[in-house]
C-alpha positions in Angstrom: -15.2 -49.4 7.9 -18.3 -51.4 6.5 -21.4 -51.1 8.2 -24.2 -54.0 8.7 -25.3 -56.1 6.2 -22.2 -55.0 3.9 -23.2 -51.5 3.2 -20.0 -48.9 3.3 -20.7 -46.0 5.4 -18.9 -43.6 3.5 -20.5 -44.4 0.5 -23.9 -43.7 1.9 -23.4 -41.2 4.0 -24.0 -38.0 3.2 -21.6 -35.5 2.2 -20.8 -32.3 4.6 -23.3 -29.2 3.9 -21.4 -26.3 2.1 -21.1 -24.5 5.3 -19.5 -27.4 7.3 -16.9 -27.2 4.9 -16.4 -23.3 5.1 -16.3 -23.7 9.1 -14.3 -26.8 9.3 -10.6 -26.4 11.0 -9.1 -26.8 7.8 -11.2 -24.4 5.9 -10.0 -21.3 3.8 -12.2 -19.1 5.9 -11.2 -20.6 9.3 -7.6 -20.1 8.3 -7.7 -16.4 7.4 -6.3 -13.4 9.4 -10.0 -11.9 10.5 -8.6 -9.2 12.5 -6.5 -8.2 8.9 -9.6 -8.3 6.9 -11.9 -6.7 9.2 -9.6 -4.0 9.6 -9.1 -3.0 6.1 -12.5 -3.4 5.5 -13.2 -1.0 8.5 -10.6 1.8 7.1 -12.1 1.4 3.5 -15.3 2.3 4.8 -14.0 5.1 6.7 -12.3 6.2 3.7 -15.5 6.1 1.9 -16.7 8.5 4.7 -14.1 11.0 4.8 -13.9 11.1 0.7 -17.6 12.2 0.7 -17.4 14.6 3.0 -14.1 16.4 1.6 -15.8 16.2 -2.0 -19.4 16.5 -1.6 -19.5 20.4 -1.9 -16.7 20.5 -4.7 -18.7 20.7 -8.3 -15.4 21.3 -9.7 -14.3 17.7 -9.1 -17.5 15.8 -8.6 -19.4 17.0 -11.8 -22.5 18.1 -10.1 -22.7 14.4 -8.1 -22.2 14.5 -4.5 -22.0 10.6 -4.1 -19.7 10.9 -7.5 -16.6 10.3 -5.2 -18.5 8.0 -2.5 -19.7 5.6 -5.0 -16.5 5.6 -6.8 -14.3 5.1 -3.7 -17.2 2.3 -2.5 -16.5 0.3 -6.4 -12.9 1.1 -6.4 -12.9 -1.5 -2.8 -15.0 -3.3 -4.1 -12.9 -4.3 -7.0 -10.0 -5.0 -4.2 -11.4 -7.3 -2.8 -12.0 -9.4 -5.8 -8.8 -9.0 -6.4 -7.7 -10.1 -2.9 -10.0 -13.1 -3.2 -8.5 -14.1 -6.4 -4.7 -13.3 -5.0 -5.7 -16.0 -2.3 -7.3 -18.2 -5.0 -4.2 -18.5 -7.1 -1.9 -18.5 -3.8 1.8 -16.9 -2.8 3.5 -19.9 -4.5 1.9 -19.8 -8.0 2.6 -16.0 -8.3 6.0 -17.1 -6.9 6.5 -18.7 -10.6 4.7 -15.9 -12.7 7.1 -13.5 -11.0 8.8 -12.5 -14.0 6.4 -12.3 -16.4 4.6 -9.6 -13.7 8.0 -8.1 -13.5 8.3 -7.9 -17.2 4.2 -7.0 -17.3 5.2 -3.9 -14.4 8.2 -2.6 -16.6 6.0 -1.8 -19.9 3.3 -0.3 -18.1 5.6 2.4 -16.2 7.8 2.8 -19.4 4.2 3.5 -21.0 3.9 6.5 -18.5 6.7 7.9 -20.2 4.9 8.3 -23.5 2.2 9.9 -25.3 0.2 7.9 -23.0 1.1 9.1 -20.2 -0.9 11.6 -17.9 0.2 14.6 -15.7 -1.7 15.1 -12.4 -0.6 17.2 -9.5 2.9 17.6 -11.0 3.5 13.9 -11.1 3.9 12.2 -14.7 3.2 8.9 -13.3 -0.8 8.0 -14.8 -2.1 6.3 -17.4 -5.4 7.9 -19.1 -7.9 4.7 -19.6 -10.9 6.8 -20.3 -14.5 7.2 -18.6 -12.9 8.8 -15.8 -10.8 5.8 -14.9 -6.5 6.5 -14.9 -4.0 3.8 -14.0 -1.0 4.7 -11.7 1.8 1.9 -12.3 4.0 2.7 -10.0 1.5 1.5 -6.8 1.6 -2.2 -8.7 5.5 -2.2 -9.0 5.5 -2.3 -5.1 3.5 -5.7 -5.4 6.9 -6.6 -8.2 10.0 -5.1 -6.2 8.5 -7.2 -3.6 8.2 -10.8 -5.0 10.9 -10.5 -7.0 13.3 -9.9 -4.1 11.5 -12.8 -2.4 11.9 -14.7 -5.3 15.7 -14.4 -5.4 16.1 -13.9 -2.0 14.6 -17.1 -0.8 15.5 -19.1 -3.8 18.2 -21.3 -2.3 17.9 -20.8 1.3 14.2 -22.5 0.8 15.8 -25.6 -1.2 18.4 -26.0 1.7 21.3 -24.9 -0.9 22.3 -22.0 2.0 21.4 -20.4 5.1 21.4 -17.3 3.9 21.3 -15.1 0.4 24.9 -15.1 -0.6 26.6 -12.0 -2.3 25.7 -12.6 -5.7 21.9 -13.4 -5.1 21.3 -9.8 -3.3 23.1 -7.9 -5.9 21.2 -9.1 -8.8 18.1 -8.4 -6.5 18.9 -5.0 -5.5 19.9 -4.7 -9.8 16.5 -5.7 -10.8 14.6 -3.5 -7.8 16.5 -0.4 -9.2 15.3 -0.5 -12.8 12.1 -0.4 -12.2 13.1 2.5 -9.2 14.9 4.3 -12.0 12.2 4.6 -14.4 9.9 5.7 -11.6 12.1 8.8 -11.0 12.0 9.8 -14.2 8.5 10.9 -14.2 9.2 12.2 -11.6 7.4 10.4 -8.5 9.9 10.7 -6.2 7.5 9.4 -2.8 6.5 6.0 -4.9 11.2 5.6 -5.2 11.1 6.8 -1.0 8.6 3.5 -0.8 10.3 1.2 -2.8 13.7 2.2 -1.4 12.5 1.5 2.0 10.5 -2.0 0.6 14.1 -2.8 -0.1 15.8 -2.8 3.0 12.6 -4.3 4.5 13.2 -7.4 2.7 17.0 -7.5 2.5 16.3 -7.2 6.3 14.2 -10.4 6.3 16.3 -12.2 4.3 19.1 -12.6 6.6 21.6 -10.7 4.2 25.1 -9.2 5.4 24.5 -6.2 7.3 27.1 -4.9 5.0 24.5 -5.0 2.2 22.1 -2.5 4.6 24.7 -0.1 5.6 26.0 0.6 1.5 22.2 0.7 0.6 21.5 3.4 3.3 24.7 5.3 2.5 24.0 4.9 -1.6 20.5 6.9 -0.8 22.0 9.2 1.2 24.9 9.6 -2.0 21.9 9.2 -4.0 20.0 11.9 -2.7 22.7 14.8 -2.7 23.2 13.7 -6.5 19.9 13.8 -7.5 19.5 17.1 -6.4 22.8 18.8 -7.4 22.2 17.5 -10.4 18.9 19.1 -11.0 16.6 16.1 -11.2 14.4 17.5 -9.4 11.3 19.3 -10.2 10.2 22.5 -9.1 7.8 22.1 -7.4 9.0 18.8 -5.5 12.0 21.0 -4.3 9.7 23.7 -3.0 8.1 21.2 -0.8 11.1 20.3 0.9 12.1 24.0 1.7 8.5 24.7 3.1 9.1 21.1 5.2 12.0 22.5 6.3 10.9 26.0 7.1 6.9 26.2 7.9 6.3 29.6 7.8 8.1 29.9 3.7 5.2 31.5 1.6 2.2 30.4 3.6 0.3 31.4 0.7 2.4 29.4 -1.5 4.2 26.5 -1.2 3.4 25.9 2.3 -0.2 26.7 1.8 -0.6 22.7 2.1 0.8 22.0 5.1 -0.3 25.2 7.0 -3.7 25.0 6.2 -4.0 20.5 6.9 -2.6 21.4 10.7 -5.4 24.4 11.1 -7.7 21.8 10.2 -6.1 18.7 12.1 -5.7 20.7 14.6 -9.7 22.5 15.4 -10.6 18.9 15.5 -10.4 18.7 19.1 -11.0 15.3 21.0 -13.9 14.2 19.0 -14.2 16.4 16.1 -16.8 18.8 14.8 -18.6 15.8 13.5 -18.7 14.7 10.0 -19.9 17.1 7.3 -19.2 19.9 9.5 -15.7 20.9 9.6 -15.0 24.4 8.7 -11.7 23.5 6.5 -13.3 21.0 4.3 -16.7 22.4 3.8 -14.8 26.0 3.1 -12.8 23.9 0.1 -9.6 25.2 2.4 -7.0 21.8 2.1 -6.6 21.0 -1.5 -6.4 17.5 -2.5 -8.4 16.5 0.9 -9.9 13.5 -0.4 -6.6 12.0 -2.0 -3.1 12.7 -0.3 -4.7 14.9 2.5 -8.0 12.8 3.9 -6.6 12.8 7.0 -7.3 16.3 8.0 -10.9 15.1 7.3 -10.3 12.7 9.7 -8.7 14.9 12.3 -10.7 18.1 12.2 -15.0 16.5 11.8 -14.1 13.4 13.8 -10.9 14.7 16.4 -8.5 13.3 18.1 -10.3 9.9 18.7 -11.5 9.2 15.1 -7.7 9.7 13.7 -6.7 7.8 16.6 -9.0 4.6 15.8 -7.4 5.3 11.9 -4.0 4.7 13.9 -5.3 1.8 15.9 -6.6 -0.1 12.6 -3.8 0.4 10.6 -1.5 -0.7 13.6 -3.4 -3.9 13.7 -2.7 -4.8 10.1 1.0 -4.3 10.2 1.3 -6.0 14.0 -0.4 -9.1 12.3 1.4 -8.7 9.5 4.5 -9.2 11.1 3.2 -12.1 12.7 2.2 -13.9 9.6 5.9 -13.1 8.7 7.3 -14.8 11.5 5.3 -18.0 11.2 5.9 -18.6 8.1 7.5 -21.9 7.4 9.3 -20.7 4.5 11.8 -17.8 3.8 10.3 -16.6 0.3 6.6 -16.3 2.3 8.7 -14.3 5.4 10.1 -11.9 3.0 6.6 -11.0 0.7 5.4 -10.0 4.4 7.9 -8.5 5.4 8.2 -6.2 2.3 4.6 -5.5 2.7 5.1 -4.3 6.7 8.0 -2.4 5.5 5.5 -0.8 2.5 2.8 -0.2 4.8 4.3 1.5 7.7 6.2 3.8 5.8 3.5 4.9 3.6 1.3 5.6 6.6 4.0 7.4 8.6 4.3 9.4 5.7 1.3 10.3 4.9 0.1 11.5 8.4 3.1 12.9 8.7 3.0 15.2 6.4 -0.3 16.2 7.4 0.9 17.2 10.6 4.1 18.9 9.5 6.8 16.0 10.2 7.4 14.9 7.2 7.9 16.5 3.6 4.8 16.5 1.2 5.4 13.5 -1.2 2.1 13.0 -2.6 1.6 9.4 -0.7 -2.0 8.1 -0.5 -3.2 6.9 3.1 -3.4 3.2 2.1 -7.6 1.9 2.4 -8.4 5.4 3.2 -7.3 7.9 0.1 -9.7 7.9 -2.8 -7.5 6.2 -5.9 -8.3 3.5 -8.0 -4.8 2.3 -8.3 -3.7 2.4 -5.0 -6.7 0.8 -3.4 -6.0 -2.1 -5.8 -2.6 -2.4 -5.1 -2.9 -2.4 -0.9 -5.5 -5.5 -1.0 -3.4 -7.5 -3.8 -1.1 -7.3 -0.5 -4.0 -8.2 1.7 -4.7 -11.0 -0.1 -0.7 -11.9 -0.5 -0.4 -11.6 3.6 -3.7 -13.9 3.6 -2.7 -17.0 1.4 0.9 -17.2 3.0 -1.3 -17.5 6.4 -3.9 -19.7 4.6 -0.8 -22.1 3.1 1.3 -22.6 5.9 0.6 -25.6 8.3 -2.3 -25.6 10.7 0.3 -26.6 14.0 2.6 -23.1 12.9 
């Protein structure tokens, strides 16, 4: 188009203000899952809440600070979302090609764990010392692998129009490559991080479209898997009593079940809308150990009740329904699967978690994903964030 007197228009004219282009229909931000963002953001911050309050009073653990976890917990999100911005940034399909050098990358930092610099902490060989106060947890980042890896084989053909679905061959050298890494996890032992991972597995086989046959021998090798492992002996002591105080409550409620006995006296004084924060008896009395890491949600239940743990329940069930929606509209198989893996990862983790707070589930030492203080795991959850986000941001605007 030329305008009067020969001039071209779109030379002249000037270009679109910087927040034109942010807000226009095909922008980056316009594209993103707000209602995904916002409500990770919103369980971060009250994760940052319920740390402080469970830690404030402890000088054993905060070093005299009483912001020493809040400010921590506040930096530790922080960092995750700069690593979710630059998981967007790069995109879905570029890590789809670095694939195995992170799978490589994943397998020398847990195999690390295993010596001298590796770290014992409640029980669970599975940390890596840095130093300043800062540990690394490798087994919350081979989630992130076990994930695109499957994806990566998974969709590999089905995407280039070779097949329909992942033949034989293809799921067996995925399910080879999820169990090394699985393996080497056990050894230290972490056994919740394998009950994740094993459950991330048949989440994506499920997405994939593979033979149901493939489901049913998985499910029946953990159950064979499971008797082994403990007739065997692999076990640890103290991972076996928690089991026998899951399955009988009232075993040594000054021992083993101390946990679990005293997180449901907390969960449960909470009431409809809590004791307010700061002022539950259990966490100011120092009476749920590890309340700010795999217990914050008696913090949760017993200072904000019945309606502050159910907002925790509503936020994280708006993350994993859009989630699955991102998963279904993807327009190709490997971005379905990364998704679905993460739902899979997600819900599990959560259920587990709560769970074992309110005597349902076995105490496996799972962090509340955006809401448990942990450097590692808070990391690892908005990698996925920002996974879930570029395969929305990359698919086409009419999907």
């Amino acid at each position: 188009m030329t305008a009067p007197h020969g001039f071209s228009v779109s030379r002249y004219a000037p270009e679109r203000s910087t927040l034109a282009r942010l807000t226009a229909r095909d922008s980056v931000l316009r594209r993103l899952d707000w209602p995904i963002l916002l409500s990770a953001l919103a369980l971060s911050l009250i994760g940052s809440l319920l740390v402080w309050s469970a830690t404030r009073g402890r000088t054993s653990l905060n070093q005299g600070d009483p912001y020493y976890f809040l400010f921590r917990h506040l930096l530790n999100t922080g960092i995750g979302v700069a690593l979710m911005i630059g998981t967007i940034w790069l995109g879905h399909r570029t890590l789809r090609g670095a694939v195995p050098v992170l799978y490589g990358l994943s397998i020398v930092l847990i195999l690390a764990v295993l010596t001298p610099l590796g770290a014992t902490i409640n029980g669970a060989h599975a940390w890596i010392v840095i130093g300043g106060g800062f540990s690394l947890q490798p087994s919350e980042f081979v989630k992130i692998t076990i994930i695109l890896v499957a994806a990566m084989l998974l969709a590999a053909k089905v995407d280039a129009g070779d097949q329909i679905h992942p033949d034989h061959g293809t799921v067996a050298k995925a399910l080879v490559l999820a169990a090394l890494p699985m393996g080497i996890v056990m050894l230290m032992p972490d056994l919740g991080s394998v009950m994740v991972m094993i459950v991330i597995v048949l989440g994506v086989l499920l997405a994939s479209g593979a033979s149901n046959r493939w489901i049913l021998g998985l499910i029946g090798a953990g159950v064979l898997g499971a008797v082994l492992v403990t007739a065997l002996g692999m076990l640890d002591e103290y991972q076996i009593n928690r089991f026998a105080a899951f399955a009988n409550p009232d075993l040594d409620p000054s021992g083993v079940g101390y946990n679990t006995n005293q997180a449901r006296i907390a969960i449960g004084s909470g009431g409809r809308f809590g004791a307010g924060l700061f002022n539950g008896s259990q966490t100011t009395g120092q009476f749920v150990p590890e309340q700010q890491t795999d217990f914050v949600f008696t913090v949760a239940g017993e200072e904000l009740g019945f309606v502050g743990a159910g907002l925790i329940l509503v936020l994280l069930g708006v993350i994993l329904w859009r989630a699955c929606r991102i998963a279904r509209s993807s327009t190709e198989l490997y971005g379905t699967i990364v998704a679905a893996g993460i739902v899979s990862w997600f819900a599990f983790q959560s259920f587990e978690n709560i769970g074992m707070t309110l005597g349902i589930m076995p105490v496996a030492g799972l962090p509340l994903p955006f809401v448990s203080y942990g450097g590692s795991s808070m990391f690892a959850v908005w990698v996925a964030i920002g996974l879930l986000q570029s395969i929305r941001v990359q698919r086409p605007m009419t999907a």
